[in-house]
C-alpha positions, 0 to 999 in steps of 0.5 A, a space after each residue: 500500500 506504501 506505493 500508493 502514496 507516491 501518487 496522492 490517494 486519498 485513505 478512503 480509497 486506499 481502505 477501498 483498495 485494500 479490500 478489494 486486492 485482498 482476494 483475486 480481483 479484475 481492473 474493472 473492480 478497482 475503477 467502481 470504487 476510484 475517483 475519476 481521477 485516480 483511476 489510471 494511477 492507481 491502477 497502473 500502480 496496483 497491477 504493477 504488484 499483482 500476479 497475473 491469474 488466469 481464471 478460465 473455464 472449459 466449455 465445449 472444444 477448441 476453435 481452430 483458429 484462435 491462434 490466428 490472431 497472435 501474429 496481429 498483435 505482434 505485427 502491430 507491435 513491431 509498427 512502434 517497437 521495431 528497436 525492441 523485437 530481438 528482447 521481446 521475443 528472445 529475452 523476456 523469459 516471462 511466459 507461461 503455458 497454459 494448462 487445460 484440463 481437457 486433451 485431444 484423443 490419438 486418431 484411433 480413439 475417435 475414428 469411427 464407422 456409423 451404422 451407414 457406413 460412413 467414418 466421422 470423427 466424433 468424441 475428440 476431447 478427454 477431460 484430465 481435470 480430475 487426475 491426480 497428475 492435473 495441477 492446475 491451470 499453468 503447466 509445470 515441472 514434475 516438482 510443480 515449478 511453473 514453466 517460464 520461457 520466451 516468446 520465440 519458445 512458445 511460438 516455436 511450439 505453437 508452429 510445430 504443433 500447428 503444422 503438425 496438423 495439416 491435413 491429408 492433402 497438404 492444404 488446410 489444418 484439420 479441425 481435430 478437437 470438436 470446433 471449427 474456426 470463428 464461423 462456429 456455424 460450421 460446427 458439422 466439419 470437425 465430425 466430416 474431418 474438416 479442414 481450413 484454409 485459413 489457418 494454414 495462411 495464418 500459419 504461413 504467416 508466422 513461420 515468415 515472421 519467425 524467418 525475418 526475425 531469426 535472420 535479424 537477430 544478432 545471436 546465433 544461438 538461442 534458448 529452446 525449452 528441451 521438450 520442444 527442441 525435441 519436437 523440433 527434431 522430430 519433425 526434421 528427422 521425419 520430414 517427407 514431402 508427399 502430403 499424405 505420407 507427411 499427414 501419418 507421419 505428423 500423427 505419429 509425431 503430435 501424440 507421442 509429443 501430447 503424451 509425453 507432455 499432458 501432465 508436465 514440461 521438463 523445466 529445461 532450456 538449452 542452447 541451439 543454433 538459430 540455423 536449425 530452426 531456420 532450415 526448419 521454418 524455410 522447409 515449413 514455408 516451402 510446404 505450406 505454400 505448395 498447399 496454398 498453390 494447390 488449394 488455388 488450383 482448385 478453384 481457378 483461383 478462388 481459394 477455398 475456405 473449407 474442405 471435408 474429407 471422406 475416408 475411402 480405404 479404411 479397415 475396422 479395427 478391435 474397440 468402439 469409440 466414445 460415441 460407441 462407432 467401431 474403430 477405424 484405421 484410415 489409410 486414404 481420403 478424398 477431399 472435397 471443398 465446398 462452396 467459396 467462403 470470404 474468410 480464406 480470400 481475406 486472410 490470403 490478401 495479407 501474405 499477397 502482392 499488390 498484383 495478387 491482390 488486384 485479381 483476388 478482389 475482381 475474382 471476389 466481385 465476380 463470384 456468387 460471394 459478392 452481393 450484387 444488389 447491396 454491393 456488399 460482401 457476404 459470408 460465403 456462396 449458395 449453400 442450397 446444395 450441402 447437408 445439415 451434417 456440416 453443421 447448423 449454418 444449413 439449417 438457417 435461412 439464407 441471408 441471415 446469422 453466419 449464412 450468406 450474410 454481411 457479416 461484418 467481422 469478415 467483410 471488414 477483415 477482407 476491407 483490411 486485406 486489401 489495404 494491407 496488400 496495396 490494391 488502394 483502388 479496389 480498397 477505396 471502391 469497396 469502403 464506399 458500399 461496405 463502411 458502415 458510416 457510408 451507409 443509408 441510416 434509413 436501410 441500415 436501420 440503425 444509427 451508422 455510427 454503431 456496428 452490427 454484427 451482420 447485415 442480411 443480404 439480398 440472399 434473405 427471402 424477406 425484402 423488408 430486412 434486406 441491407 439491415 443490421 443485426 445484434 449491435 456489437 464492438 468486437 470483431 469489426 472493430 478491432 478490424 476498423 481500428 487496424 484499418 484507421 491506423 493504416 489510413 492515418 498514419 500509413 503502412 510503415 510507420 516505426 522503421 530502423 534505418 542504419 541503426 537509427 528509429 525513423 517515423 514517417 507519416 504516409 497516410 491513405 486519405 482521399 482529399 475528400 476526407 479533409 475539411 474545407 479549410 483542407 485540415 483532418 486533425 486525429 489523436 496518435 498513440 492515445 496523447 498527441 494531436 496531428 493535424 494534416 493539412 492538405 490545402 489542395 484537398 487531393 488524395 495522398 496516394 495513388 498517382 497524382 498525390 500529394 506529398 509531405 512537404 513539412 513537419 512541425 513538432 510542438 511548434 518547431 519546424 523539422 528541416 526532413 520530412 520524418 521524425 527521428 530517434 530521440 523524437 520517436 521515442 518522444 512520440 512513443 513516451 507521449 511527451 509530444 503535444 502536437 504535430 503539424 504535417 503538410 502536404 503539397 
């Protein structure tokens, strides 16, 4: 309690605080009982001496793609901290794993044969909460010391682990354990061995993040947990090219490592040269970009977004599985993809060239995915000709929930897609029909300032709902929007090193209508600094006839380059700057 009279609490509220962080508490609980004043203080303050707990509950599977959305946030990141990469993900050893209480069978326990005959994959998970061995939710060693290692070791596991599940064909992750990705509608594929395109992108993506800063590094050895160094190895020692060879393989491999370490990790870290994982990731990169290509291939182009899998060679072995099916071993599969959805196109856009990007978004604009009576972007294609087996989107009406509807999350991912990829044009066509603020109040139903979750599409039966939104929310989208307006504002670079020095450029991706009439736009940087550009001319800042920084001026005095450098970054970052004055010409 001592450090809280260093920022000025009053007693009352440390007797309030005192209370309260007697048993486990949240951020929110302390901000009820704070004076509006004192509430960024004290609780920055607090958390500094408070223990992170994760207080997590099991509820029905694991989705497929939760681990997707890590490499945002390190991307992001790197945006302001490039100088900060090579301690964040070598040296900081802070991180835990966690433990959950539910594992994954082995193949053969949840392989099995319906009563038509038919092999699904039902009763994945296996609870381990109630054995002795269980210890609760951080992973330790067998003498209960919590395991602590480094951001690159846990990203190192998660990419082993991951590519170990790549399916039959070399093309999506299997969905393994009960769930598919976001679009939990899809909740039949897991029990046809369904697989996604997405994740393997989103894998791909990492594995050429952890390349470049492995190169960039200036060690050449780095500490590897002992467990996972031998996983590693066992992926190197096995590593075949021939997809469905590698898929029994990488079976063998994943529940060897998922029985060896259910209960415990060996609390040891060991030095490696970072060649090893680099000749590793480069071999992952090859591997997971031949599926890419051949998913492509598939659909002239239009990159599928699920696949199915039905066992055609297959042989009943000794036992039933937990759904009480006789047994199967499967020794081959055909795949079958099904109709175009939108999530794996925007999900290809971030890893695509401007070129790629430019015949990804005309090949969308053609398809049955883009709404030709709203101008918007739906979730997926006609779903008339599948089952209900691949889950309750079928069950639906069209147009409306996850099916064939204007999904917000989605469209706003693939909005962010383009932008990312450099198609400005098609970006700057799309925002037009497809930002909420751009839209018709009265059609929307709803004030454009608010979010939906989806919008029913013209697939709807019902004319009256049709282009309206549906279930205010901010997640998803917003996190996607927020993303898209720092990349408008400020611009694709951002924070760079150049020759050992921090550079800040501001490059933003305006059109000139977005200025006032007295050519100004004015936005808040890093949550304290005020920006003002000023744009006299009122044209756009890209595209060919842009125009350009001409000056900056920080907290009134004028920089004699068009760029902040290093002790007026780290200004910036620090929030020691008040305003900034750009112009263009």
């Amino acid at each position: 309690m001592e450090a809280l009279d260093s920022i000025g609490v009053s007693q009352q509220s440390k007797e309030k605080i005192h209370t309260i962080i007697q048993e486990q508490f949240t951020p929110g609980d302390l901000s009820k009982v704070l004076a509006r004043q004192d509430i960024q203080s004290v609780i920055e303050t607090v958390i500094y001496y408070s223990e992170q707990r994760i207080d997590a509950d099991f509820g029905e599977g694991y989705w497929s793609d939760h681990f997707t959305y890590n490499q945002d946030l390190l991307e992001s990141y790197k945006k302001v901290y490039p100088d900060k990469m090579e301690s964040l993900l070598f040296e900081q050893n802070k991180y835990r794993y966690y433990h959950s209480p539910f594992k994954v069978r082995p193949r053969v326990e949840k392989y099995g044969v319906t009563r038509d005959g038919k092999v699904r994959q039902y009763g994945a998970l296996e609870s381990i909460a109630k054995d002795s061995e269980y210890k609760g939710q951080w992973m330790t060693d067998k003498n209960g010391q919590i395991i602590h290692t480094t951001l690159f070791n846990k990203l190192l596991t998660l990419v082993c682990t991951k590519f170990l599940n790549l399916d039959p064909e070399g093309m999506g992750l299997e969905m393994e354990a009960e769930k598919p990705g976001w679009n939990d509608a899809m909740n039949g594929l897991p029990g046809l061995f369904g697989s996604g395109m997405s994740e393997s992108i989103e894998l791909l993506r990492i594995v050429q993040f952890l390349i470049q800063e492995l190169e960039n590094i200036s060690k050449e050895a780095i500490s590897i947990l002992k467990d996972t160094n031998e996983l590693a190895d066992q992926i190197i020692k096995n590593k075949v090219d021939d997809a469905m060879n590698w898929w029994i393989i990488a079976g063998r491999i994943k529940e060897a490592y998922r029985d060896k370490t259910c209960y415990y990790l060996n609390n040891i870290h060991e030095d490696y040269k970072k060649e090893k994982y680099l000749t590793l990731f480069k071999w992952m990169q090859e591997k997971l970009q031949a599926g890419i290509n051949k998913a492509k291939d598939m659909k002239d182009g239009l990159i599928p977004t699920f696949f199915v899998y039905e066992a055609n060679q297959y042989e009943v072995i000794d036992g039933t599985t937990p759904y009480g099916l006789k047994k199967v071993d499967i020794h081959s599969f055909i795949p079958r993809a099904l109709p175009a959805f939108l999530e794996a196109p925007a999900r290809l856009l971030k890893i695509s060239s401007k070129e790629e990007a430019q015949i990804l978004a005309m090949k969308i604009k053609a398809s049955d995915i883009y709404d030709q009576e709203l101008k918007m972007y739906k979730t997926s294609a006609h779903l008339d000709d599948e089952t209900i087996e691949i889950g309750r989107i079928r069950a639906f009406t069209p147009g409306w929930l996850e099916r064939e509807s204007v999904f917000l999350h989605m469209t706003y991912k693939y909005l962010l897609g383009l932008i990312q990829a450099g198609a400005i044009e098609e970006y700057m066509e799309a925002i037009k029909t497809n930002f909420i603020p751009f839209l018709n109040p009265e059609r929307y139903g709803r004030p454009v300032t608010e979010n939906s979750s989806f919008l029913a599409s013209s697939r709807n039966p019902d004319e009256s709902v049709r282009g309206q939104g549906f279930v205010a929310r901010l997640s998803g989208s917003t996190a996607e929007a927020l993303h898209i307006w720092y990349l408008m504002f400020v611009g694709m670079r951002s924070v760079e090193m150049q020759e050992g020095q921090l550079r800040f450029s501001f490059e933003p991706i305006l059109p000139g209508k977005f200025f006032d009439e007295n050519g100004k736009v004015t936005f808040t940087l890093f949550g304290h600094t005020q920006v003002t550009y000023i744009n006299k001319k009122r044209e756009n800042t890209y595209g060919d006839k842009q125009v350009k920084v001409k000056s900056i001026t920080i907290d009134g005095k004028k920089l004699n380059r068009l760029y902040l450098a290093d002790q007026e970054v780290e200004r910036l970052r620090e929030q020691s700057v008040e305003h900034i004055a750009v112009i263009f010409d």
